[in-house]
C-alpha positions as CSV (number, residue, x, y, z in Angstrom):
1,X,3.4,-0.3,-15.8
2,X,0.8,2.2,-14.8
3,X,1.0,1.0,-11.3
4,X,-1.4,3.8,-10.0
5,X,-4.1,2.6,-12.6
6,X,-3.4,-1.2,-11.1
7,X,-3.6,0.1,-7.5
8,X,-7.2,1.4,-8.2
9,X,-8.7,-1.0,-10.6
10,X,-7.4,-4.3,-9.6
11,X,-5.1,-4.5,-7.0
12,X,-5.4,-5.3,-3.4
13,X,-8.0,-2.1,-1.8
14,X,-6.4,-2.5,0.9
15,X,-3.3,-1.7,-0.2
16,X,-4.5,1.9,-1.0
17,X,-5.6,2.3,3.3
18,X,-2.8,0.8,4.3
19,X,0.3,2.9,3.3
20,X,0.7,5.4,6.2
21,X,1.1,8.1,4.4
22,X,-1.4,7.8,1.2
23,X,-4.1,10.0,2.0
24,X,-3.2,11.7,4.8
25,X,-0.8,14.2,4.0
26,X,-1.5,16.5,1.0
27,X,-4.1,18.5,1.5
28,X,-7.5,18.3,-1.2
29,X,-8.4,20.2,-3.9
30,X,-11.0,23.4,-2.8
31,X,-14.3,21.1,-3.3
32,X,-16.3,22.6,-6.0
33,X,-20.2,21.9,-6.1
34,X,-20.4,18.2,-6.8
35,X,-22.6,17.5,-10.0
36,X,-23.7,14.3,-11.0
37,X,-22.8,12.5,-13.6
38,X,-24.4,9.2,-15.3
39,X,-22.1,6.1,-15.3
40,X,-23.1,2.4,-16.6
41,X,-20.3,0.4,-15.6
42,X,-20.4,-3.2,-16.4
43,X,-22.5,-6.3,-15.0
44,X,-22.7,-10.0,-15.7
45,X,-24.2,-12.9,-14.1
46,X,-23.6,-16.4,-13.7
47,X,-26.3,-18.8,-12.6
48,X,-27.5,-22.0,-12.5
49,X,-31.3,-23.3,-11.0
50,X,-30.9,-22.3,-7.7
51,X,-28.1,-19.8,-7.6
52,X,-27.1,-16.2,-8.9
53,X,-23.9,-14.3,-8.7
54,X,-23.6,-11.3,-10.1
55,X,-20.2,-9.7,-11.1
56,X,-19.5,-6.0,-10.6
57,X,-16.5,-4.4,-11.7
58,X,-15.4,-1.6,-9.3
59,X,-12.8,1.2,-8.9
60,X,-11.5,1.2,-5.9
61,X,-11.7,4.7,-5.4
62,X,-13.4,7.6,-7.3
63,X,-14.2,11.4,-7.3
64,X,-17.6,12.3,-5.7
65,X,-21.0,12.7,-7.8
66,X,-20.3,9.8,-10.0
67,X,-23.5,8.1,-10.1
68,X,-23.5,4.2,-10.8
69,X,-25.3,3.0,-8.3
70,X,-28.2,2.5,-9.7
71,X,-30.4,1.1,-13.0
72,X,-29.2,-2.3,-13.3
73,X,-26.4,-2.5,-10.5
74,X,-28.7,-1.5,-7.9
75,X,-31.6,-3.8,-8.8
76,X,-28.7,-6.9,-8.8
77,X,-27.6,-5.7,-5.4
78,X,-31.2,-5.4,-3.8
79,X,-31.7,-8.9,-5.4
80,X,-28.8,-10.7,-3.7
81,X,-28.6,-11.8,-0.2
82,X,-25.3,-11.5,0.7
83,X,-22.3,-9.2,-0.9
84,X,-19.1,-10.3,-1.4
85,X,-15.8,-8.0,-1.7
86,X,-11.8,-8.5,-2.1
87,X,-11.7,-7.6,1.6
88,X,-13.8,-6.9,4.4
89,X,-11.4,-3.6,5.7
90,X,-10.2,-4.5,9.3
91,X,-10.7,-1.7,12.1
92,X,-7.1,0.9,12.2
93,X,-5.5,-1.2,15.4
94,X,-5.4,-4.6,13.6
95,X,-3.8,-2.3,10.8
96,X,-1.1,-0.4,12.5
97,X,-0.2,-4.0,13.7
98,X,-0.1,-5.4,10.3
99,X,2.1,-2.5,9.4
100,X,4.5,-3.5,12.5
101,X,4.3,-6.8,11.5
102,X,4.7,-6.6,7.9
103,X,5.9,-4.1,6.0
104,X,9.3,-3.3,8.0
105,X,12.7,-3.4,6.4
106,X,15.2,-6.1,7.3
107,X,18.1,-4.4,9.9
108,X,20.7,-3.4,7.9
109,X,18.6,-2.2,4.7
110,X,20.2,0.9,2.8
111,X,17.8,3.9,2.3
112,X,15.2,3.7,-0.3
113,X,16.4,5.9,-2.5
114,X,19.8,4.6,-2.4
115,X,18.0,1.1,-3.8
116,X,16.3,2.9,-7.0
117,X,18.5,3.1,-10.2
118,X,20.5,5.8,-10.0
119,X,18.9,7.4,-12.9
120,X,15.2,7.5,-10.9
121,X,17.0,8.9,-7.3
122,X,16.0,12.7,-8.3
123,X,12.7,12.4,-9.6
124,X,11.7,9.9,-6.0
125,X,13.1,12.6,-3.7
126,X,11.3,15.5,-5.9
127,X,8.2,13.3,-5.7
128,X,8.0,12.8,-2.2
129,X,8.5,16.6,-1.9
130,X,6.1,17.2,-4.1
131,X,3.8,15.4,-1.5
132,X,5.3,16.8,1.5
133,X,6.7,13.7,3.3
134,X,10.2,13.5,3.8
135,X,12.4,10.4,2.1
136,X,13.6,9.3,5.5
137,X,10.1,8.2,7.2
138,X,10.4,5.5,4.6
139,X,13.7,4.0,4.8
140,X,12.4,2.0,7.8
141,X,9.8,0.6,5.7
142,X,10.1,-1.7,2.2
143,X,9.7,-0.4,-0.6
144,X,6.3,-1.5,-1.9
145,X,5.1,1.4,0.7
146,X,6.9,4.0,-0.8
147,X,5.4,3.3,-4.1
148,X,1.9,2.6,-2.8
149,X,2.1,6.0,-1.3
150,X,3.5,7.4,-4.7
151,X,0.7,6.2,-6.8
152,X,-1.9,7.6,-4.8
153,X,-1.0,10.8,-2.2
154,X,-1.4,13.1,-5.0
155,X,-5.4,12.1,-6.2
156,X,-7.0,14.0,-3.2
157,X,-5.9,17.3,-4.7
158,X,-7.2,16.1,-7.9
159,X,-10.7,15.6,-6.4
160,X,-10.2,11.7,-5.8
161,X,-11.7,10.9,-2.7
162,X,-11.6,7.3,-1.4
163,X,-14.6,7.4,0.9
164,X,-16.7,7.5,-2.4
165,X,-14.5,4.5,-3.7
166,X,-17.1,1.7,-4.8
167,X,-16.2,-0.5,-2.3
168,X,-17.3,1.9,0.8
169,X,-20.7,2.6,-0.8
170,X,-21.4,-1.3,-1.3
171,X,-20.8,-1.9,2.4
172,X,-22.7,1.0,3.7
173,X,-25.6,0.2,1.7
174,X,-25.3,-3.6,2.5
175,X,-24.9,-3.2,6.4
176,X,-27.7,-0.5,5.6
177,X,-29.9,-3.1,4.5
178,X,-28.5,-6.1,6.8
179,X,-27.0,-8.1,4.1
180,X,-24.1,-9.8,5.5
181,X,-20.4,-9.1,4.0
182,X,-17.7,-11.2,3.0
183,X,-14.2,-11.0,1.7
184,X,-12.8,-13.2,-1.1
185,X,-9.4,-12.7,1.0
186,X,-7.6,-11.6,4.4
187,X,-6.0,-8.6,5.0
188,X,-2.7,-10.6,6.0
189,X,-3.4,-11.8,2.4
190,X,-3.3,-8.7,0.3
191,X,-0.6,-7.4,2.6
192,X,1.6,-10.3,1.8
193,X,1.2,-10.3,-1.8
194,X,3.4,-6.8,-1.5
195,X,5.7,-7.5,1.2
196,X,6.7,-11.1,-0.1
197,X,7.8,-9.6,-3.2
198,X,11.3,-10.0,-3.7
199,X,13.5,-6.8,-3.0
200,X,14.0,-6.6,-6.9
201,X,10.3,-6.4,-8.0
202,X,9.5,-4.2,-4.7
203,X,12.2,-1.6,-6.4
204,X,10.5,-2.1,-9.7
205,X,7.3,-1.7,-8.5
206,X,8.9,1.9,-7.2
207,X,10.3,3.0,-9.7
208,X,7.0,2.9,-11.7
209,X,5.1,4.5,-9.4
210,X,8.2,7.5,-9.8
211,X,8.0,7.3,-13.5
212,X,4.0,7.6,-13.1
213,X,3.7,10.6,-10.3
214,X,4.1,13.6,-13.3
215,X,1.3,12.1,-14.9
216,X,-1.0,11.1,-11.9
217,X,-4.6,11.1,-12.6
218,X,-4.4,11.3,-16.4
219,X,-4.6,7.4,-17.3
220,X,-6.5,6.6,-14.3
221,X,-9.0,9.1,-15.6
222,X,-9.2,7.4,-18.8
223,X,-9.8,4.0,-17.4
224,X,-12.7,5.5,-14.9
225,X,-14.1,6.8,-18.2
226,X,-14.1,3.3,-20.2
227,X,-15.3,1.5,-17.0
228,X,-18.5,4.5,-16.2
229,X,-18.7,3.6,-20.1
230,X,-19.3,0.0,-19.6
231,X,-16.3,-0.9,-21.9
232,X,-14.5,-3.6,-20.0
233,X,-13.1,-4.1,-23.8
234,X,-11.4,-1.0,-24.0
235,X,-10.3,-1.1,-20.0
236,X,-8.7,-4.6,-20.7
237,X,-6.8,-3.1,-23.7
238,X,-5.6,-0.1,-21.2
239,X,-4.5,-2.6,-19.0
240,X,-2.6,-4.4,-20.4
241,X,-0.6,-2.1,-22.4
242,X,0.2,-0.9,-18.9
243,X,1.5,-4.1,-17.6
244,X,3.9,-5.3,-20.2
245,X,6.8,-4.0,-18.5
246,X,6.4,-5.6,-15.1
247,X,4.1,-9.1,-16.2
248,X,5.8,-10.8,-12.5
249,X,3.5,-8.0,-10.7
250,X,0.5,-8.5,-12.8
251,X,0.5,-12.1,-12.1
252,X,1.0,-12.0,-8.3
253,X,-1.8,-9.1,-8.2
254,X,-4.1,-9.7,-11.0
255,X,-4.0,-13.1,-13.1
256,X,-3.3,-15.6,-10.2
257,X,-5.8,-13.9,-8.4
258,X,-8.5,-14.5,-11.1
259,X,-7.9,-17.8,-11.4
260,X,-8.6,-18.1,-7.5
261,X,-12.0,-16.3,-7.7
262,X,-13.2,-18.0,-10.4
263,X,-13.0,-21.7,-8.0
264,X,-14.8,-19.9,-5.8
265,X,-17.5,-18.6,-8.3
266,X,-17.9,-22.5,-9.1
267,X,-17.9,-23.6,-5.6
268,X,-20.1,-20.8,-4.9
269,X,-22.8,-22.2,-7.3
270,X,-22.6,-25.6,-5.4
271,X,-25.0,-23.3,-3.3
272,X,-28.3,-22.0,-3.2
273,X,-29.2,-18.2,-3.2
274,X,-28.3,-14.9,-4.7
275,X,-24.7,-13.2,-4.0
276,X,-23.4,-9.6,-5.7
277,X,-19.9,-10.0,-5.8
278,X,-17.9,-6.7,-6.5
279,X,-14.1,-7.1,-7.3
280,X,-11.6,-4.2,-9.2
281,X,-12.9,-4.1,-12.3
282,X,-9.4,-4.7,-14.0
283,X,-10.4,-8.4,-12.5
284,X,-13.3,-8.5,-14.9
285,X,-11.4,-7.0,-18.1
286,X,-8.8,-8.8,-20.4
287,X,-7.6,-12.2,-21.5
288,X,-7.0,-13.0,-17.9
289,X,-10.5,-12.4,-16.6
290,X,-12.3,-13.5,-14.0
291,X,-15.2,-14.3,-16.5
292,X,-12.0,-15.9,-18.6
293,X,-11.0,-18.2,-16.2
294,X,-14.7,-19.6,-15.4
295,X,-15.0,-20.1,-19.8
296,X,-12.2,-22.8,-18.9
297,X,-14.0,-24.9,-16.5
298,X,-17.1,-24.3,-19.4
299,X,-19.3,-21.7,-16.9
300,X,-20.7,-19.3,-18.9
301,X,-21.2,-16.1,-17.7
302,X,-23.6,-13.8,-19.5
303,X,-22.9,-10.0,-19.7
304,X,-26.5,-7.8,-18.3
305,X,-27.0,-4.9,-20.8
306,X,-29.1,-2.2,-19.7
């Protein structure tokens, strides 16, 4: 699996604040003068007589100067009342005491890099060199951090920057304009979809993210490019070439998930007024969809082309 293209399409956000080490050790790329450059990602809608929802697919984070807030996406979001994300981010204390209370190893737990294949030990340890944190300030932690922190340290020196992540310009622009904000789900909740995975999939899940570190940024470029194409087509087929190899991760971080929102679309619409809800757009691409899931329960919605 492409985990690193999971992590910032569709995967919990907050996963990609919360490892410890994930942004705050290598240093960034020299900052070049930031040019803009046009992107029309993907919109649809779903309404009935009294309510509107629209769907925005984001990326959960993003090099600056990429501008696609605006045209179509910004007129939906001045329309709607309130927005909706996968998480409302929680201040850094209730954080460091998630990370106390969740992501620890159980007493007695062997070092992480004694728990990968022995065939993936080398290329972990060169990797976190690579990023400048030693092996050791993991082993106290599971493993899931380890690869979190794999499949993401290394974007700031390739001019990845999560403060211009989708998600942080939504809320600054919604709490700019006093529109309230809500999550879909807690940050105990995304937390736990990573640290109740069983010690197996956890190592999985690492070694991807090892296997993945050479080639960090390449396919997560690709994917920015079919979503600032609006080509959810093309981003669902990316997808899901990339999850073949691990579908028990998919399903706990992307298809069960879908199924979820889409019950809350429908309850939603039980409700008057207009909402922008803005979700990783892997959520809005594939035979798994968001959109997928609501064609079940015969709830149509329509894509916006601008």
């Amino acid at each position: 699996m492409k985990i690193k293209s999971l992590l910032a399409l569709a995967a919990a956000p907050l996963a990609l604040l919360f490892s410890p080490f994930a942004f705050g050790q290598a240093a960034p790329a020299a900052k070049p003068a930031v040019q803009s450059r046009p992107a029309d990602p993907a919109l649809w809608v779903v309404k009935d007589a009294d309510t509107t929802i629209y769907l925005f697919g984001t990326v959960h984070v993003l090099k600056p100067g990429l501008s696609w807030f605006d045209s179509a996406v910004k007129t939906a979001f001045d329309k709607s009342d309130t927005l909706v994300l996968e998480l409302v981010e929680p201040d850094p204390a209730t954080m460091q005491g998630l990370l106390m209370k969740m992501a620890l190893a159980p007493a007695g737990a062997k070092p992480i890099a004694e728990q990968l294949p022995a065939d993936k030990r080398d290329a972990y340890l060169k990797a976190m060199a690579d990023i400048g944190v030693p092996p050791a300030a993991f082993d106290a932690l599971q493993p899931w951090v380890a690869g979190i922190t794999l499949s993401v340290a290394g974007l700031p020196k390739l001019g990845y920057d999560p403060a211009s992540g989708a998600e942080k310009v939504l809320t600054t622009a919604a709490r700019d304009a006093g529109k309230p904000v809500i999550g879909l789900e807690t940050a105990e909740q995304q937390l736990g979809y990573f640290s109740s995975m069983s010690g197996t999939l956890q190592i999985a899940f690492l070694a991807s993210a090892v296997d993945d570190y050479p080639k960090l940024g390449t396919e997560l470029g690709k994917m920015i490019d079919q979503w600032a194409a609006g080509d959810p087509e093309a981003l669902g087929a990316t997808m899901n070439e990339g999850m073949r190899d691990t579908p028990d991760l998919a399903k706990i971080l992307l298809t069960d998930r879908n199924a979820r929102w889409a019950k809350w679309i429908e309850e939603r619409l039980q409700k008057p007024g207009t909402v922008f809800l803005a979700v990783g757009a892997g959520h809005l691409a594939g035979a798994d969809s968001v959109q997928a899931f609501l064609a079940k329960d015969r709830v149509k919605a329509e894509r916006i082309r601008y």
